[in-house]
N, C-alpha and C positions, 0 to 999 in steps of 0.2 A: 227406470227399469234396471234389473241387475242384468249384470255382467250374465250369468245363464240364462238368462230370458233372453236375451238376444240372440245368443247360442241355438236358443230350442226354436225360439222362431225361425232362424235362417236358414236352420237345418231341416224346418218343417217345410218353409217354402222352398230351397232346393231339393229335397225330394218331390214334389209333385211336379217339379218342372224336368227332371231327371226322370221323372216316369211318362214324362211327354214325349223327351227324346228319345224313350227306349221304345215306346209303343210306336213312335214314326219311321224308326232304326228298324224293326220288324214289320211292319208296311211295306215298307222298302223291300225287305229282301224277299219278302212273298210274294210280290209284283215284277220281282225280276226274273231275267229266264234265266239265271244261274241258280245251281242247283245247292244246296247246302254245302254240299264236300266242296266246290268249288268255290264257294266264299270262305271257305274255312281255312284253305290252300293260299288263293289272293291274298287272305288277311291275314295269316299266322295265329285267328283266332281260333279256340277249339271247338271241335262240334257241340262238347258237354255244355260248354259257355251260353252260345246260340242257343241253343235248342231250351236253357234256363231262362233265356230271355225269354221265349215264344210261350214260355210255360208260366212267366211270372215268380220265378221262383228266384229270378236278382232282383233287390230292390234298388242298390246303389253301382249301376253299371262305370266303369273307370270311362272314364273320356278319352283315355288314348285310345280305347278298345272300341269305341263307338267308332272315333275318327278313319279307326282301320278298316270298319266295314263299310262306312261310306265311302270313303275313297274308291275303293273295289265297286260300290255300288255307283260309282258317279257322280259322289254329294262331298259336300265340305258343311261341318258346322262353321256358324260366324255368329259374332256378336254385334248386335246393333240393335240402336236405341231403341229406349218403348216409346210407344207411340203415346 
């Protein structure tokens, strides 16, 4: 395989694993009793942000930006092994 194929692959698999953690990042916060403004304050995230997320309209969400809403939400991302 070339050098870009490997590229498009891993970019293809981390997007759909990055659209896992956005979809469960937004689970999250519609399950919680905090209200948007108050996630958005917690996290120093914007509301335009969130409300992108909810809507689908980010496809590649930053990881600090996720980490900050969990936190606030009561989660931590971690990495560990596949099964």
């Amino acid at each position: 395989m070339s050098r870009t194929a490997l590229k498009t692959e891993k970019y293809s698999y981390m997007d759909s694993e990055v659209g896992a953690v956005q979809r469960r990042t937004v689970m999250l916060m519609n399950n919680s009793k905090m209200t948007l403004t108050a996630i958005c304050n917690k996290s120093g995230v914007s509301r335009t942000c969130l409300i992108n997320w909810e809507n689908g309209h980010t496809k590649r969400p930053q990881v600090p930006t996720i980490n900050a809403v969990l936190k606030v939400l009561g989660y931590q991302l971690d990495i560990v092994p596949r099964k």
